[in-house]
C-alpha positions in Angstrom: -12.5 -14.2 20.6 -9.0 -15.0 22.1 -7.1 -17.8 21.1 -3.0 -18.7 22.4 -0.4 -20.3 20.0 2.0 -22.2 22.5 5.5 -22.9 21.3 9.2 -21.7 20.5 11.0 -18.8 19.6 14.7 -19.3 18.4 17.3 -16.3 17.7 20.6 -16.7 16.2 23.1 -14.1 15.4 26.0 -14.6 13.0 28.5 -12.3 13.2 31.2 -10.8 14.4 30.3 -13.3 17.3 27.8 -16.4 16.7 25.2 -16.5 19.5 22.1 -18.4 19.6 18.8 -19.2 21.9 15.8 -20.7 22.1 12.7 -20.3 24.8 9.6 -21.4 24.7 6.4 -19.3 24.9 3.3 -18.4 24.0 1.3 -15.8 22.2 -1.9 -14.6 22.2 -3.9 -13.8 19.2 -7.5 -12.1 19.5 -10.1 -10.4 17.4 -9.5 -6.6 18.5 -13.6 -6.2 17.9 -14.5 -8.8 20.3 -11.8 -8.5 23.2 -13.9 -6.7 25.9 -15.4 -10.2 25.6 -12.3 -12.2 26.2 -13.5 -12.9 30.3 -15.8 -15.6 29.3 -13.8 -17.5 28.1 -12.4 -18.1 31.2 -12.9 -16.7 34.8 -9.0 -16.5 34.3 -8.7 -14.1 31.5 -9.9 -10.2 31.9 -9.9 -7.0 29.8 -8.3 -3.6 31.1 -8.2 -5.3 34.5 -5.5 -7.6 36.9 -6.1 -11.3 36.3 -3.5 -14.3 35.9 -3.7 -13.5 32.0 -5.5 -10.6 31.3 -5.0 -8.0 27.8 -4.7 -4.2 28.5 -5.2 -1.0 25.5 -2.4 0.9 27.0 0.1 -2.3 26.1 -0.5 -1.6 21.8 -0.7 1.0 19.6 -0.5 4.7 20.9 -0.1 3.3 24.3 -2.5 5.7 26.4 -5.4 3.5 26.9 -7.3 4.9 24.0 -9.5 2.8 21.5 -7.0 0.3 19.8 -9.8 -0.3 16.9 -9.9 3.9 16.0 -6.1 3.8 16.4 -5.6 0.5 13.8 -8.5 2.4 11.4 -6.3 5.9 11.6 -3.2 4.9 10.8 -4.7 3.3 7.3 -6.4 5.5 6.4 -3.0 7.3 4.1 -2.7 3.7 2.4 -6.3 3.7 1.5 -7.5 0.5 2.9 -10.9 0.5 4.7 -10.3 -2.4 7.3 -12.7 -5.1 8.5 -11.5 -7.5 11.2 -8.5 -6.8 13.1 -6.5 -9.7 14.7 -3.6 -9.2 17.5 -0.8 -11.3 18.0 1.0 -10.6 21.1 2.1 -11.7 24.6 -0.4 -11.4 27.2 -0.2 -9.7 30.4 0.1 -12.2 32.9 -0.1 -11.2 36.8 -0.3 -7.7 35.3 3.3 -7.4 33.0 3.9 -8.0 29.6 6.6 -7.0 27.7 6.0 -7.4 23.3 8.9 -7.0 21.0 7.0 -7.0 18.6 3.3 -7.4 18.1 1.6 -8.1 14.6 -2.1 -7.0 13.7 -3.3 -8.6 10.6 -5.7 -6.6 9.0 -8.5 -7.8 6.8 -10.8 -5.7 4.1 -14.7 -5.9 5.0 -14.7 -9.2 2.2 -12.3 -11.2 4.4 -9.2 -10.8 2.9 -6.1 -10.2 4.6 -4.4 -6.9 3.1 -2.0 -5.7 5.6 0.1 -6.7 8.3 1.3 -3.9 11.0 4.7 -5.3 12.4 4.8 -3.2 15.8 7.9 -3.1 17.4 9.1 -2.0 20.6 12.5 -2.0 22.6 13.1 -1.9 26.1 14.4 1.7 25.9 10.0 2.7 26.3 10.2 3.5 22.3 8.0 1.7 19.7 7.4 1.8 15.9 4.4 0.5 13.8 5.6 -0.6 10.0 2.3 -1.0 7.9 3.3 -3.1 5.5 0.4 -4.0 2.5 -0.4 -7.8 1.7 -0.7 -8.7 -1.7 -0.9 -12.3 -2.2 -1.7 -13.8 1.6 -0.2 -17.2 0.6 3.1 -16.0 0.2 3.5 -12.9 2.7 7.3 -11.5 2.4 7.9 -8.0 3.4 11.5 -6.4 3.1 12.4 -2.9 4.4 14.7 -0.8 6.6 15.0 -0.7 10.1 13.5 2.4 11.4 13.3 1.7 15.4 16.8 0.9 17.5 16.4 -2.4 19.0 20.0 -3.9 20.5 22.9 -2.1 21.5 24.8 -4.7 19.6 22.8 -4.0 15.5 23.7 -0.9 14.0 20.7 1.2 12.4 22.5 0.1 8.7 20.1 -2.7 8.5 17.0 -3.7 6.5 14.3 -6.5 8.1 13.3 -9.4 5.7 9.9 -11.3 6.9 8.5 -14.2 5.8 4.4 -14.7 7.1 2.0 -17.9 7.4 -1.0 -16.1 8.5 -2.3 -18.1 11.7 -4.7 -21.3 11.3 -3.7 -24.4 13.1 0.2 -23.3 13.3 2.2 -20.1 13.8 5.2 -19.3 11.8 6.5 -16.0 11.1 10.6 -16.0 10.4 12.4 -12.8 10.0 16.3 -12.1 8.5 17.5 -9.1 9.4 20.6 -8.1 7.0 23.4 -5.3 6.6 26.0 -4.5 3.7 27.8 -7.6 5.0 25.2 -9.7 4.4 22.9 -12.1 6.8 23.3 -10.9 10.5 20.5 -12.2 12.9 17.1 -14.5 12.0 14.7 -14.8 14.4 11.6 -17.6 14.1 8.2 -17.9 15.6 6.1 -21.1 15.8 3.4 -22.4 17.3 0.6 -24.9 17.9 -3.0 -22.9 18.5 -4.9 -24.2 22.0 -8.5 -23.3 22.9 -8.3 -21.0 25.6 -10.5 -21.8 28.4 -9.7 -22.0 32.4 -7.9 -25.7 32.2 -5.4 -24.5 29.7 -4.9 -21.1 31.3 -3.3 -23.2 34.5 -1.4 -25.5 32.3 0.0 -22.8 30.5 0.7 -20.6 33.8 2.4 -24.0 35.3 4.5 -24.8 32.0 5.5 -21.5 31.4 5.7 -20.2 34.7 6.4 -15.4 35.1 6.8 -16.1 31.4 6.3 -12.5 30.1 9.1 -11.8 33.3 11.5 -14.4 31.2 11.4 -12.5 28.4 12.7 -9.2 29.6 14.7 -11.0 31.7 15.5 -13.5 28.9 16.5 -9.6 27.0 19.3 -8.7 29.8 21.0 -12.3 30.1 21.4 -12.6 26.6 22.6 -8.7 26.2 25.1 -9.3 29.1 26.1 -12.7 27.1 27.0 -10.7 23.6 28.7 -8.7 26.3 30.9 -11.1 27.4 31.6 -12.6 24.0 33.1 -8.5 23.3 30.5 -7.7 20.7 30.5 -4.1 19.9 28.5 -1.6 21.3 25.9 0.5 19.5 24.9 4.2 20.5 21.4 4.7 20.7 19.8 7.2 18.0 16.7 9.5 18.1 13.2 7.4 18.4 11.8 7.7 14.7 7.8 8.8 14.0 5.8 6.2 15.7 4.3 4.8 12.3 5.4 4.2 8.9 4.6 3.0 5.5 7.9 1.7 4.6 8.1 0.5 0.7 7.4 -2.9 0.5 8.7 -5.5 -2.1 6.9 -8.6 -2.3 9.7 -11.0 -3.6 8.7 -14.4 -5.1 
């Protein structure tokens, strides 16, 4: 039902000024048909309720507490694909708050195989995009497109995202270039190790990683005021775009 990936994520921007972190974390991934079943697993872990870790509708998607499997089914249905299982990856709630830059449902035809990823972003300005992006060979997953959804006051809009995939198993990687007409500006990777979820690694996580999903916004600010310090320039904030699109994708050998 709900497994958590338990690792790193590293930024690094290259230009005008070099700046670079790493934190570790952790990330849920869950099967969206099964997560009203998530709480036993562990008397720890709730659905659409407070708990030390707990997952919440309103937190994905249209963000109003509606049914995240109708939402996921709706917004395919102008590509065409008739979905099957539905994973999440995202950030749990824990002690009630969670804050996901970006969350990734990987979307599966009713054979099994993967045929979409949905790359939902969000910023810290309350605005969020979904990119539906179709998977064509799921052992070599690289989607490229442009940037739709303002993120940092410090990246322009003039920029296209560049994602390279390992659908989960054992191990999470996801790695992601983001360019402009200069060239490479920021990457970004994921990775992780998967752990059984069950009460005994909920408190090891909570101790290890302790107000994690605080850190991260928190984690947001310091490193804005950081690229603030360093003089990097400042970027206006545009219109929010449509909340979903089906950008071209090019899968690139």
């Amino acid at each position: 039902m709900i497994d958590f990936y338990v690792g790193k994520i590293r930024h690094q921007r290259m230009r005008p000024q070099r700046h670079a972190f790493t934190y570790r974390v952790f990330w849920a991934f869950l099967d969206l048909d099964n997560r009203q079943q998530i709480g036993e697993q562990s008397l720890l872990l709730s659905f659409n309720r407070w708990n030390l870790f707990s997952f919440h509708d309103k937190d994905h998607g249209p963000r109003d507490g509606s049914d995240l499997r109708t939402w996921i089914d709706e917004i395919h249905t102008e590509s065409g694909l008739e979905l099957g299982k539905v994973s999440l990856l995202c950030f749990p709630r824990i002690l009630g708050f969670v804050f996901n830059p970006l969350s990734m449902w990987f979307c599966h035809d009713r054979s099994g195989n993967i045929v979409s990823i949905v790359y939902e972003v969000r910023n810290t300005f309350g605005e969020s995009h979904a990119y539906i992006m179709r998977v064509d060979d799921p052992q070599k997953i690289r989607h490229v497109w442009d940037k739709r959804l303002f993120v940092s006051r410090f990246i322009d809009m003039d920029a296209t995202y560049d994602f390279r995939v390992a659908v989960p198993d054992e191990h999470l990687k996801v790695s992601v270039r983001e360019n402009d007409s200069q060239g490479h500006l920021f990457s970004a990777v994921m990775a992780g190790m998967r752990k059984p979820v069950n009460t005994k690694t909920l408190i090891q996580l909570f101790v290890s990683h302790p107000l994690m999903t605080f850190k991260v916004v928190g984690g947001i600010h310091v490193e804005a005021f950081r690229l603030w310090r360093k003089k990097a320039p400042y970027r206006s904030r545009p219109e929010a775009p449509e909340p979903v699109s089906f950008p071209t994708a090019e899968l690139i050998p």
